[in-house]
Structure formats: structure tokens, C-alpha cells
C-alpha positions as CSV (number, residue, x, y, z in Angstrom):
1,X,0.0,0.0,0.0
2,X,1.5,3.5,-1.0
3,X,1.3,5.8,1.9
4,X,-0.9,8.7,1.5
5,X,1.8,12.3,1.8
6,X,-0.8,13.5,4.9
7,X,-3.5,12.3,6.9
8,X,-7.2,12.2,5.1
9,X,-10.1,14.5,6.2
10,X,-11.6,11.9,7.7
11,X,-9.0,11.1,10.1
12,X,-8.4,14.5,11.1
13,X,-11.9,14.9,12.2
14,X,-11.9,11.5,14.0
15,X,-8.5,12.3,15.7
16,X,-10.7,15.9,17.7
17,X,-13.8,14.0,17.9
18,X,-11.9,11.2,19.9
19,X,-10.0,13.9,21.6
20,X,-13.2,15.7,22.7
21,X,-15.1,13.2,23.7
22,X,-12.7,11.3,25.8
23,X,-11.8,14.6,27.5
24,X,-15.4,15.0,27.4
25,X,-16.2,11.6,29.3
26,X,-13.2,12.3,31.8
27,X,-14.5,16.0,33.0
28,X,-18.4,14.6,33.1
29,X,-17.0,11.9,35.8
30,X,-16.5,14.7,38.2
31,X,-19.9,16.3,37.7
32,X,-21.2,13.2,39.8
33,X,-19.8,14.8,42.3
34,X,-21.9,17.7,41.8
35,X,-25.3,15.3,42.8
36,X,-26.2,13.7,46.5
37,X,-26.2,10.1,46.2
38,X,-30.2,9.1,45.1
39,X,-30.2,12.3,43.2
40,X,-31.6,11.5,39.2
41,X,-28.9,14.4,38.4
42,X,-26.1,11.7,39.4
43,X,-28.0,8.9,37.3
44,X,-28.6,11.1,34.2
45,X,-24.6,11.9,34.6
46,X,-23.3,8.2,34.1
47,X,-27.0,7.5,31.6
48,X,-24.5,10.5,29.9
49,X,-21.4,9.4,30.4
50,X,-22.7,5.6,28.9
51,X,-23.9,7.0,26.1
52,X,-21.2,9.5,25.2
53,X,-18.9,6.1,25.6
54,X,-20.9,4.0,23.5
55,X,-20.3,7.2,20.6
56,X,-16.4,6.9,21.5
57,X,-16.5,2.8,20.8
58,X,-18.2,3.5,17.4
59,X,-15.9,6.5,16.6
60,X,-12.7,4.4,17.9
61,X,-14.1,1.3,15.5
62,X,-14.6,4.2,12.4
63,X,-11.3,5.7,13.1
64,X,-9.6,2.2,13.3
65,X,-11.3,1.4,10.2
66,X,-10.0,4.6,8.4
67,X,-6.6,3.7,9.1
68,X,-6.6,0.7,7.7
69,X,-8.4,1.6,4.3
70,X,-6.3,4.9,4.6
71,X,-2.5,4.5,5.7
72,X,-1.0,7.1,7.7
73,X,1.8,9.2,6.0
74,X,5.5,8.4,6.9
75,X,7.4,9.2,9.7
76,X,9.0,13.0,9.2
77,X,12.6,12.6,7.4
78,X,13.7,15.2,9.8
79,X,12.6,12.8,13.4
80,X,15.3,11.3,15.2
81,X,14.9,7.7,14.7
82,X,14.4,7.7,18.7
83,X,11.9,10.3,18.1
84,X,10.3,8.2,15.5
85,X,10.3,4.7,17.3
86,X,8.7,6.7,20.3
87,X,5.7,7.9,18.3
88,X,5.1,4.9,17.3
89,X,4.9,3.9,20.8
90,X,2.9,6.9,22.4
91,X,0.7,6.0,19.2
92,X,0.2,2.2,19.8
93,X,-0.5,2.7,23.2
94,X,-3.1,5.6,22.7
95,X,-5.0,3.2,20.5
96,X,-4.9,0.2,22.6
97,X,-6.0,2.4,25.3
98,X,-8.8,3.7,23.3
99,X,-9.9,0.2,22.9
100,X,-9.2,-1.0,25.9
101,X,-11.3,1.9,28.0
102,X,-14.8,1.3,26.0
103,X,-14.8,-2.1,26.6
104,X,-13.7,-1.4,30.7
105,X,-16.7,0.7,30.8
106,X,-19.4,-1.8,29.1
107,X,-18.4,-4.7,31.3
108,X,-18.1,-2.2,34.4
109,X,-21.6,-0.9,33.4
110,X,-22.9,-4.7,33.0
111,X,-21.3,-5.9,36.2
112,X,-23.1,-2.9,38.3
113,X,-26.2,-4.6,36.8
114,X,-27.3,-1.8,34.3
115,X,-28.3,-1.8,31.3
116,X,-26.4,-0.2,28.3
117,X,-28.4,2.5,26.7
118,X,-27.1,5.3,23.7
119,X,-28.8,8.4,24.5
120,X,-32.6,6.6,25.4
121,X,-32.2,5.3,21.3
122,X,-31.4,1.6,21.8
123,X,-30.4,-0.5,25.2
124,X,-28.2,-3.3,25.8
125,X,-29.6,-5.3,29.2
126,X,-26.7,-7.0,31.0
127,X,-25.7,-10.4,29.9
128,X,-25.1,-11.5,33.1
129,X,-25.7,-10.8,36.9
130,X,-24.8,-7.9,38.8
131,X,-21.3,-8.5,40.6
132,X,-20.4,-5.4,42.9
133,X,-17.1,-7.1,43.9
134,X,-16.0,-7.5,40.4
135,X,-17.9,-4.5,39.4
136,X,-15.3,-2.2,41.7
137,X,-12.2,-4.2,40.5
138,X,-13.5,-3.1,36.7
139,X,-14.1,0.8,38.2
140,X,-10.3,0.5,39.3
141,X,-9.2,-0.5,36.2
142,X,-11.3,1.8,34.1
143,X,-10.1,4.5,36.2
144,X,-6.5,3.7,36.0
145,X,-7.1,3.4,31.8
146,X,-8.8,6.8,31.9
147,X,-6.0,8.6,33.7
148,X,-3.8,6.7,31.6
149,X,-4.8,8.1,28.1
150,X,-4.9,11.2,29.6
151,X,-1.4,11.6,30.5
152,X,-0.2,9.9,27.7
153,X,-2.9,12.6,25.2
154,X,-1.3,15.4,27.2
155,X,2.5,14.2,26.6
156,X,1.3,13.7,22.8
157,X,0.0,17.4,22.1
158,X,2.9,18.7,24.1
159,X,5.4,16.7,21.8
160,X,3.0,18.2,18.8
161,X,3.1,21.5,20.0
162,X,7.2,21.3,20.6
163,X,7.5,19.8,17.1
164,X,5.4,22.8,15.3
165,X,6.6,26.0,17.4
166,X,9.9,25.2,19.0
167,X,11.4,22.8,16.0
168,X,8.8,24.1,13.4
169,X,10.4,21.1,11.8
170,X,7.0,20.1,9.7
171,X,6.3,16.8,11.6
172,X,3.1,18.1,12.3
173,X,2.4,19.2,8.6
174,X,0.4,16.0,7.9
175,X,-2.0,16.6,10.4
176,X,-3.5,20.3,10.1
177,X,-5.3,21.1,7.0
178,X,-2.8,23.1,4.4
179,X,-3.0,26.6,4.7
């Protein structure tokens, strides 16, 4: 496959979707906090946060999907091949992370005993009995995936932003629309 020179429209707009709605789904965890416990203002937060993570699964399947049909263009010429091997990196793990937190959240959701419903259009009852034990373990982990991606999504747009103002070396070039 011949690698495209930048990345396609449709990635570009599936790379900010993702990045809004995961930064999206981390700030709407604190406005929980917001609602007394038995408040519908707490439920409608995670009926919110379950949908909006259901929309990041789909748009995480759609951008994987791109890619594949796609490509993604070279490394930069001018990247350090340590600089190179650790995009990669950062990269692979932001995507395995983006898979890896959707499917955290549905079994979490499941093993609380809910249902899985997007936005009140469709629901998804739980396959299996409510398990609070192994429900909590799955909140842990969830937890510790969403801090995860974003750490590493804030080391990736400061390496972005370094790479277009400090080096203004045109690593970055593939991924803003010309100008």
C-alpha cells in the first residue's frame, strides 16, 4: 500500500472528535460529584457518560477502520529515529488504550447490573448478573485506563506542539489542513 503524503479528512476529524469526547467523558466523571447520592442528576450523569462512551467505541471502531483503508503518512525525514520509534509507541498505546477503556466501561456498566443504553435510542440489558465485587475491580481499572490516556494525550500534544513551534520542523504538517 503506498502511503498517503498527509492524513485524510476523515481522520483528522476522527482524531478531535476522539480527543473531545474522551476529555469530554473524563470531566463529566466529576460532575457526579456535583449530585447527592439518590439524586436523578447523578444517574442522568453516568445514563450520559454511557452513552457519550458508546459514541467513543463506534468512533474508535470508524477511526480504526480509516486507518486501515487509509495509511497514515511516513514518519517526518527530519525525526530522530528515537523520536520516531517513540511515536510509534505513544501512538500504539493511545489506540490500545482507546480500545481497551470502551470495553472497561461496558463490562463495568454490565457488572453494576445496568443496562447499556445510547442516548434513550437503543439499550443493551446486562448479559449476566450484577457483581459489585468484580464490578469495583472493573471501576479501578477503568479508572486507571482513563488517567492513563490522559497523560499519555497530554505528553502527545505537548510533543505536537514542541514539534510545530519550537522545531517548526514540519512533523506536524500531515495533520493540520494546508493553509
Amino acid at each position: 500500500m503506498i502511503r498517503p503524503a498527509a492524513y485524510s479528512h476523515a481522520q483528522k476529524v476522527l482524531h478531535w472528535a476522539l480527543f473531545v469526547l474522551v476529555s469530554g467523558l473524563y470531566l463529566l466523571t466529576y460532575a457526579e460529584g456535583l449530585f447527592p447520592r439518590g439524586d436523578p442528576g447523578r444517574a442522568w450523569v453516568w445514563w450520559l457518560h454511557i452513552s457519550f462512551g458508546l459514541l467513543l467505541a463506534a468512533f474508535v471502531l470508524a477511526r480504526l477502520i480509516v486507518r486501515l483503508a487509509v495509511g497514515v503518512p511516513e514518519p517526518d525525514a527530519v525525526a530522530n529515529r528515537w523520536e520516531t520509534r517513540l511515536a510509534s509507541l505513544v501512538h500504539g498505546l493511545l489506540y490500545a488504550l482507546l480500545i481497551a477503556l470502551p470495553i472497561a466501561g461496558i463490562i463495568l456498566t454490565w457488572a453494576r447490573g445496568d443496562s447499556l443504553s445510547f442516548f434513550g435510542i437503543f439499550t443493551i440489558p446486562a448479559p449476566f448478573a450484577a457483581d459489585r465485587p468484580f464490578a469495583q475491580q472493573v471501576q479501578e481499572i477503568h479508572a486507571f485506563l482513563a488517567n492513563a490516556i490522559i497523560i499519555l494525550a497530554a505528553f502527545h500534544a505537548v510533543a505536537a506542539l514542541w514539534h510545530h513551534f519550537i522545531r517548526r520542523d514540519g512533523c506536524c504538517a500531515a495533520c493540520f489542513p494546508a493553509q
